[in-house]
C-alpha positions in Angstrom: -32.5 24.7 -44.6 -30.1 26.8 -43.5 -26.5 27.1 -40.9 -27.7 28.3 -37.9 -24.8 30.8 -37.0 -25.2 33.7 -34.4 -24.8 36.9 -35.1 -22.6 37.9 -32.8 -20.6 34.5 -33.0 -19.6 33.4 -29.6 -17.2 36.5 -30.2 -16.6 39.0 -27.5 -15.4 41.7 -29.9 -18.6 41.0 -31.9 -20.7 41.1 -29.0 -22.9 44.2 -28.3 -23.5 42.9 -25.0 -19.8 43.7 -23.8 -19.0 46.4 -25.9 -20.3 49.2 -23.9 -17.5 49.4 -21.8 -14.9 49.8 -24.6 -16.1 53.4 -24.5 -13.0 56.5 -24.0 -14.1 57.3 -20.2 -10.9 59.6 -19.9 -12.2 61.5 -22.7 -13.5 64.6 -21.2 -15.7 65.1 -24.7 -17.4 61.5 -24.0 -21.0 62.4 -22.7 -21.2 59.1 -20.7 -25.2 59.1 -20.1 -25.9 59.6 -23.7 -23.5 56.1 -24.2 -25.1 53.9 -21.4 -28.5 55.2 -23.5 -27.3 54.0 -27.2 -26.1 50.8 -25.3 -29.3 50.0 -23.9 -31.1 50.8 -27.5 -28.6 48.4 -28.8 -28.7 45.5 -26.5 -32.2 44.8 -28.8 -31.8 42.7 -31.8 -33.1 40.1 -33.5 -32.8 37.5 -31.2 -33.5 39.8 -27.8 -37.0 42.0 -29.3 -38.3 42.1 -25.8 -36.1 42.9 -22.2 -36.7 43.3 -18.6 -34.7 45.9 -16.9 -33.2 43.6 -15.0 -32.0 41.8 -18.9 -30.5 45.5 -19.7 -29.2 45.9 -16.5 -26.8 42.7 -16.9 -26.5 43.3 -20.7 -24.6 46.7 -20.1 -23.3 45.9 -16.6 -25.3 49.0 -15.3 -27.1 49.3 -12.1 -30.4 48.6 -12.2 -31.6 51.8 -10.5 -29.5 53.5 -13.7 -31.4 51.6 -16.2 -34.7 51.9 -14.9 -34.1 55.7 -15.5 -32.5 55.3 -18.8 -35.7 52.9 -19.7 -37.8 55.4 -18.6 -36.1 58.5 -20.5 -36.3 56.5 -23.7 -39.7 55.3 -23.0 -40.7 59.0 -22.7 -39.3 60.0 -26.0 -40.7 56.9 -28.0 -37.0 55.5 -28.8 -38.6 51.9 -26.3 -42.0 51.2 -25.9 -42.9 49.4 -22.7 -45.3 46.4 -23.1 -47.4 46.1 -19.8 -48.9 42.8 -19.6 -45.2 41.5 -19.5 -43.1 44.4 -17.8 -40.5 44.3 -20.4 -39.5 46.7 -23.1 -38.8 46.5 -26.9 -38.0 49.1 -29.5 -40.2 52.2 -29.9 -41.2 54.0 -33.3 -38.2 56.4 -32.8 -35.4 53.8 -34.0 -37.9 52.4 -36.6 -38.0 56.5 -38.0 -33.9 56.5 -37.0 -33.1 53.3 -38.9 -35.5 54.2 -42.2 -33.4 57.6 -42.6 -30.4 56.4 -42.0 -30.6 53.4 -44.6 -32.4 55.8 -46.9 -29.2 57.8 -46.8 -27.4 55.0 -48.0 -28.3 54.7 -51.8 -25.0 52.5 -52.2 -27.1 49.1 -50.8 -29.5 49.9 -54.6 -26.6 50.7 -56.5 -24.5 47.5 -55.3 -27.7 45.4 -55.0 -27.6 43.6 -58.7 -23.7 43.3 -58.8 -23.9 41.2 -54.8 -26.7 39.4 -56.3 -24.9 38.2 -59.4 -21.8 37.3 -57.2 -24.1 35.5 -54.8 -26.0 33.7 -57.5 -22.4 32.7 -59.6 -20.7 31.7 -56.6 -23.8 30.1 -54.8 -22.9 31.5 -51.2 -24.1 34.7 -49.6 -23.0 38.3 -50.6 -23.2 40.8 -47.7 -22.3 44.5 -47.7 -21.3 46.0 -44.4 -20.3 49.0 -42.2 -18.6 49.0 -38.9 -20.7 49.3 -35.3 -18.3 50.0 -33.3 -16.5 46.7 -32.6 -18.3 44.7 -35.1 -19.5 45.0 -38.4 -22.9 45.4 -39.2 -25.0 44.1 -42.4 -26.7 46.8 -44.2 -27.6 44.3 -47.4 -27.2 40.6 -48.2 -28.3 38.5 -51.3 -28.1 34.9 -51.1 -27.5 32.0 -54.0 -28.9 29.2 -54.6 -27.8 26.8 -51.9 -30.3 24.9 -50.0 -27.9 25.4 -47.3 -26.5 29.0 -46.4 -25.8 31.3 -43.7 -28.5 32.7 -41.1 -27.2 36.3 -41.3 -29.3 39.3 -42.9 -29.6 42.7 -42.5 -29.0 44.2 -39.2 -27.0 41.6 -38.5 -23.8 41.3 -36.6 -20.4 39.9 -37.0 -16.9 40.3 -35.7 -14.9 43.3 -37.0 -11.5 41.7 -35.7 -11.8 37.9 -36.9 -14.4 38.2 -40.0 -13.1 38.5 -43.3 -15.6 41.4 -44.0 -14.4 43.5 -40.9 -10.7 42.9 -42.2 -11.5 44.5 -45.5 -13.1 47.1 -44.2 -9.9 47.6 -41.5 -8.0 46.8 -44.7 -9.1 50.6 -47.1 -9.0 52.2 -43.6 -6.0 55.5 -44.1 -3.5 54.5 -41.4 -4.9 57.4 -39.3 -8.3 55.4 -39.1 -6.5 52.2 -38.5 -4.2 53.4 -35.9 -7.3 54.8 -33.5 -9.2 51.5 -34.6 -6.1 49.6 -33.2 -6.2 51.4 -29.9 -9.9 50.9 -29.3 -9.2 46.9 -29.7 -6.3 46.8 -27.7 -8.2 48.6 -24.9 -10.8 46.3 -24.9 -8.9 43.2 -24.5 -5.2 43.3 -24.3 -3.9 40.0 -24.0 -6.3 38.7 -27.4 -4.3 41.9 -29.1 -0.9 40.9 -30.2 -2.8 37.3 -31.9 -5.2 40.1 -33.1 -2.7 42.7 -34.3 -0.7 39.8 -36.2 -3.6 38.7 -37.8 -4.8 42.6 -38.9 -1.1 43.5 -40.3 -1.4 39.8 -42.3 -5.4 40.5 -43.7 -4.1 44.4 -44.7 -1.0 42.9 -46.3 -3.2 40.2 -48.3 -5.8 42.7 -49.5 -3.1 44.6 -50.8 -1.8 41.8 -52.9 -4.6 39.7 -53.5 -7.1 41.7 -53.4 -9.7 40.6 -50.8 -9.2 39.5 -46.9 -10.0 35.8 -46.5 -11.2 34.4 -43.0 -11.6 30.4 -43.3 -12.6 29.0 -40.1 -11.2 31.7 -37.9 -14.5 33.9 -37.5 -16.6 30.8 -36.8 -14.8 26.9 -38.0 -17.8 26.2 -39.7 -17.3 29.0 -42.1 -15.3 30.1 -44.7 -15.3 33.8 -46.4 -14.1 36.2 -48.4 -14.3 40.4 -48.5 -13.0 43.3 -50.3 -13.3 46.7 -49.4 -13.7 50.0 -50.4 -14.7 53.8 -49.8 -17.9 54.8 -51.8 -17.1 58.4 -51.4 -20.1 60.9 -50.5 -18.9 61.5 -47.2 -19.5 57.8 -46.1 -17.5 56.0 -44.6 -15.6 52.4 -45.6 -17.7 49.5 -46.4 -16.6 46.2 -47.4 -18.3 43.6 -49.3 -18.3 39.6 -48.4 -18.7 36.0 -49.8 -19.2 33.3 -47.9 -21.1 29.7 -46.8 -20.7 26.9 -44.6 -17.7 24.8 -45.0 -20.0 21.9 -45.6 -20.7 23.3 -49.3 -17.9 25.8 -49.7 -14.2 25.5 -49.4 -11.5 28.6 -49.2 -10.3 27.2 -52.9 -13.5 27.4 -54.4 -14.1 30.8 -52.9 -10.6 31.8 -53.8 -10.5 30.9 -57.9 -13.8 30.7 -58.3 -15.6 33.7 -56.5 -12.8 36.2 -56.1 -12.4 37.5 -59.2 -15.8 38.1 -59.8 -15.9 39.8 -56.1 -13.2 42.2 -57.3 -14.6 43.2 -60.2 -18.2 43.8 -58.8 -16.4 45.8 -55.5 -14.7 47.7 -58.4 -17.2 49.3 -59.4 -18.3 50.7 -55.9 -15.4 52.6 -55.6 -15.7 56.2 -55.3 -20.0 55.6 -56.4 -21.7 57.9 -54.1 -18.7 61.0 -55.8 -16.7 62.9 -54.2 
C-alpha cells in the first residue's frame, strides 16, 4: 500500500490554489489576463480533472463573470474542453500537446532515469527529480524502491518549494541573483511565515554546502523524512534538484543520511553540467 500524502501538502506555499496572487501586479511588464488564464489552466490536477466555473472562480479568487470569460477563451482555443452533460470543464488537447513538448525537451529525466532508479532501489524509498512552479516544486520523474509502503507522489506532482528538502536544493545551486528575487517573491507572499522561512533557507544553503544535500525530516509533512541535492544540467535549463525520501514509519533521517546520501551525491554528480553548455 502506500502513504497517502497530498501533493500540495496542507502547505500554502505549495498550494496552486493560492498562488495566483503572489503575481508582480506593480510590474508594468506583467500582462495580468494572460496570469489569471495560466492560473485557471493550473488549478487542474490530479486530484481536481473536472471544475465548475464557480470551483475556478474560488480557486483563483476571481470573479466569476472573469472566469466564465477566461473559460470560454480557453475553451475556444482547445487549452479546456467543456463537458456538457455536467457543466464543468477539464483539460483540453492543447496542454496535453504543451506538456508532451515541453517534457520532450527535457532529455535529462532519460539520462537521470537509471542512476534515480538505482538510488531508489538501494535505498528502498522514492527518487524524484524536480523543477520549480513557481512557489513549489514540481515532479518531472520519480522511481520508487521496493517498499510495500512509499509515498503517493508522481509525476506532475506537487510539493513545497520553501519546506521540502527537494525545493531547498534546488534554492540551494540557485547564483545569489536567483536566490535574492526567489527571496522577495516568498516574502511577498506571506510575510510574517518569512523570517521562520528565511532562517530555515540560509541553514538548508549552508548544509548543502557542507554536506552535500538539503535534508527536511518532518518539516515538509511530520510523517516524512527526505533528502535532495541539486544541480544545474546546463543546456539552457534551469536548476533541478534530485530527492530521497519515505514515510517515517520505514525510513528515518539516519538511515537516509549514512545510508542513501552518498549514493545520492554521487548519482546527482553525474548530472551536473549533462545537457553541455
Amino acid at each position: 500500500m502506500s502513504a497517502i500524502m497530498s501533493e500540495t501538502a496542507l502547505d500554502p506555499l505549495a498550494d496552486p490554489e493560492t498562488e495566483e496572487g503572489a503575481g508582480p501586479k506593480e510590474d508594468r511588464h506583467f500582462v495580468t489576463a494572460l496570469a489569471r488564464g495560466l492560473a485557471v489552466l493550473a488549478c487542474f490536477g490530479r486530484d481536481r480533472r473536472m471544475l465548475a466555473n464557480h470551483d475556478i472562480a474560488e480557486a483563483c479568487g476571481l470573479p466569476r463573470s472573469t472566469v466564465s470569460r477566461l473559460t470560454y477563451t480557453l475553451t475556444k482555443l482547445g487549452y479546456l474542453h467543456l463537458v456538457e452533460e455536467s457543466g464543468k470543464y477539464r483539460l483540453g488537447t492543447q496542454t496535453i500537446a504543451l506538456g508532451s513538448m515541453a517534457l520532450g525537451g527535457l532529455d535529462v529525466r532519460q539520462i537521470a532515469r537509471p542512476a534515480l532508479r538505482a538510488v531508489a532501489q538501494a535505498a528502498n524509498a522514492s527518487v524524484g527529480l524536480g523543477v520549480r512552479d513557481r512557489l513549489s516544486m514540481r515532479y518531472i520523474d520519480c522511481q520508487r524502491g521496493p517498499a510495500a509502503i512509499s509515498l503517493n507522489l508522481d509525476t506532475g506532482s506537487r510539493i513545497s518549494l520553501a519546506r521540502s528538502a527537494m525545493g531547498r536544493a534546488y534554492i540551494a545551486v540557485c547564483s545569489d541573483r536567483e536566490r535574492a528575487a526567489l527571496y522577495e517573491e516568498l516574502q511577498a507572499y506571506d510575510p510574517l511565515a518569512w523570517p521562520a522561512l528565511r532562517a530555515g533557507l540560509d541553514h538548508a544553503v549552508q548544509e548543502h554546502r557542507e554536506i552535500g544535500c538539503c535534508t527536511s525530516f518532518g518539516e515538509w509533512q511530520d510523517t516524512v523524512s527526505a533528502i535532495a541535492v541539486g544541480f544545474r544540467p546546463g543546456g539552457g535549463l534551469p536548476p533541478m534538484s534530485v530527492n530521497c525520501g519515505a514515510p517515517t514509519i520505514i525510513t528515518d533521517g539516519r538511515f537516509l543520511m549514512d545510508v542513501a546520501r552518498p549514493k545520492l551525491i554521487e548519482a546527482v554528480r553525474g548530472l551536473e553540467g549533462v545537457m553541455g553548455a
